[in-house]
C-alpha positions as CSV (number, residue, x, y, z in Angstrom):
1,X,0.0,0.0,0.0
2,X,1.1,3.4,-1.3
3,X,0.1,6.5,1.5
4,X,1.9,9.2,2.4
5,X,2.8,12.9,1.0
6,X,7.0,13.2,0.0
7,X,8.7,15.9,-1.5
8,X,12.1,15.1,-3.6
9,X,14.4,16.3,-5.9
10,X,15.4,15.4,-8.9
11,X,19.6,14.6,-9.4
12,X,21.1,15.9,-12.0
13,X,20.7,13.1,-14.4
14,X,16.4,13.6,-13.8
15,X,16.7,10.9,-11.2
16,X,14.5,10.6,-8.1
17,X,15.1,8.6,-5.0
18,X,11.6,6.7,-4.2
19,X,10.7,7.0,-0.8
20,X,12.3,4.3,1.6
21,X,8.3,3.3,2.8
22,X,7.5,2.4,-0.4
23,X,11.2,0.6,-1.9
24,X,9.9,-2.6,-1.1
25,X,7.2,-3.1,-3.5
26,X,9.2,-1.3,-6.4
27,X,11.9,-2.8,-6.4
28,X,11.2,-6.2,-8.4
29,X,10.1,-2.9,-11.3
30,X,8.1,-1.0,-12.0
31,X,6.2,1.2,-14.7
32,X,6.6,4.9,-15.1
33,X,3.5,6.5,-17.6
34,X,1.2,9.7,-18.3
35,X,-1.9,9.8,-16.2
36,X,-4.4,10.4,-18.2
37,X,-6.6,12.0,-16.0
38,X,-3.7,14.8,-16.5
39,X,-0.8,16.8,-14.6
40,X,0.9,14.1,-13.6
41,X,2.5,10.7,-13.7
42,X,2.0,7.3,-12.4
43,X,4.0,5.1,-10.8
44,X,2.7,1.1,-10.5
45,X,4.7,-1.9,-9.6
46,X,4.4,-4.2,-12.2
47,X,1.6,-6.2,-11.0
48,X,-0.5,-3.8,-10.5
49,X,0.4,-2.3,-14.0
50,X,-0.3,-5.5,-15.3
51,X,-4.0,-5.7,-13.8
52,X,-5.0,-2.2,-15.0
53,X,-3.2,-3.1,-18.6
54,X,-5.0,-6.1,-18.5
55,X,-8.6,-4.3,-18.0
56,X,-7.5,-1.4,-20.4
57,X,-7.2,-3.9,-23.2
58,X,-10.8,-5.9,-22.5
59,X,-12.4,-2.4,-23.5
60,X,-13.6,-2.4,-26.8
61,X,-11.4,-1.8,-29.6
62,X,-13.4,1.0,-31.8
63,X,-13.9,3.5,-29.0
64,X,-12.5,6.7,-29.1
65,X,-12.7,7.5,-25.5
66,X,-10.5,3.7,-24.9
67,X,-8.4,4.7,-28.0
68,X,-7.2,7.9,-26.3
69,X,-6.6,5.8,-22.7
70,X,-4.6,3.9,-24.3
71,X,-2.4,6.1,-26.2
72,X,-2.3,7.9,-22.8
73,X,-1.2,4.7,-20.9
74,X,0.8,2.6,-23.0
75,X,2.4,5.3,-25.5
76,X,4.4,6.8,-22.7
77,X,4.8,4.0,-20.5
78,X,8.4,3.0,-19.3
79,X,9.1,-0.2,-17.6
80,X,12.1,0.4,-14.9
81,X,13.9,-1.0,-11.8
82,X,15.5,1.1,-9.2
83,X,19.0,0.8,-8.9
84,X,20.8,0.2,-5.2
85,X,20.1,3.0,-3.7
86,X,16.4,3.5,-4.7
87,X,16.6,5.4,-7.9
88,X,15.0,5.7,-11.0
89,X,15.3,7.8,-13.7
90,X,12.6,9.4,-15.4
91,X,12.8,10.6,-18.8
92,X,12.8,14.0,-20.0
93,X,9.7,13.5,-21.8
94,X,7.2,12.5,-19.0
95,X,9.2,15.2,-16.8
96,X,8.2,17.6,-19.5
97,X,4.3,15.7,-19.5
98,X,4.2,16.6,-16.1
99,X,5.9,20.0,-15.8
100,X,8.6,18.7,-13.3
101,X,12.1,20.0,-13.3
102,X,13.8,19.5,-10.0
103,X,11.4,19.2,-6.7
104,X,9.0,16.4,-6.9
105,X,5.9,15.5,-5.1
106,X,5.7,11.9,-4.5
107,X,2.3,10.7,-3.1
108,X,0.9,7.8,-2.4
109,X,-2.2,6.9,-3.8
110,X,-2.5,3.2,-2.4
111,X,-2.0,1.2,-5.3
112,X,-0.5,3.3,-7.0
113,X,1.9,6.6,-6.6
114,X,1.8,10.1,-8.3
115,X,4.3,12.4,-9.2
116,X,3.4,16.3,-9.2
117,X,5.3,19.2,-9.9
118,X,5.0,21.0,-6.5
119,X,3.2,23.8,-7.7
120,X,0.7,22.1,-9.6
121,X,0.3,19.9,-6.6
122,X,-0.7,22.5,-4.6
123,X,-2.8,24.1,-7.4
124,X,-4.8,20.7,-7.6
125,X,-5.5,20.6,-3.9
126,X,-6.8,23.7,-3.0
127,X,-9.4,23.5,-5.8
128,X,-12.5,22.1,-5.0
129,X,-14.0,20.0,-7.8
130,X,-18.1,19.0,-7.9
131,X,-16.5,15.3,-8.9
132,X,-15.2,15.2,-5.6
133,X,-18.1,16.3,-3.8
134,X,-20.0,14.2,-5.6
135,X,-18.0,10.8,-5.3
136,X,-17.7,11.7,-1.2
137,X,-21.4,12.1,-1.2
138,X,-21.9,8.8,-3.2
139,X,-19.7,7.1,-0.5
140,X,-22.0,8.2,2.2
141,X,-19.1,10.4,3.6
């Protein structure tokens, strides 16, 4: 499980140091893509990559809205193992997807981790969407 807020930066070669908490279920590899819901990118050991790639490519064919998840997904995805000390190094085309340059957000989403350029981070928290009020109200919370 994937929880927790981290900020990083980037070395000089654009590579970050994942978080010592979450090593352990990275380290086998991993896969580095766009989100497609935008701003940032994903992070997914590769079983759970394999799970959603599996139920990305059960959607049907001829679908534009499926067509464009999965030029979104698997265009840009990456596979990768961190090195000894943690690292991974993250192209200079998803950095530029996702607007990062040095500092990076790395949060947990569970399954799954984000990375954020710290700005747009911010920018993304303090604005309250009607999607999240309505999924919170559809959870009874």
């Amino acid at each position: 499980m994937f929880l927790g807020e981290f900020s990083h930066s980037l070395d000089s070669k654009g590579r970050l140091t994942i978080p010592a908490k979450f090593r352990h279920r990275l380290m086998p590899g991993l896969v580095v893509t766009r989100n497609p819901t935008g701003g940032c990118l994903m992070l997914m050991p590769l079983d759970e990559w394999g799970n959603v790639a599996d139920r990305v490519s059960a959607l049907p064919l001829i679908d534009k809205r499926t067509a464009q998840l999965r030029r979104a997904l698997f265009s840009a995805a990456e596979d990768l193992k961190p090195d000894r000390q943690g690292r991974i190094l993250i192209s200079q085309r998803l950095r530029e997807f996702a607007g990062i340059e040095n500092e990076v957000i790395v949060a947990g989403m569970n399954t799954y981790i984000e990375l954020w350029d710290p700005a747009q981070w911010e920018e993304q928290l303090l604005t309250p969407t009607q999607l999240g009020e309505d999924l919170f109200a559809a959870l009874g919370v």
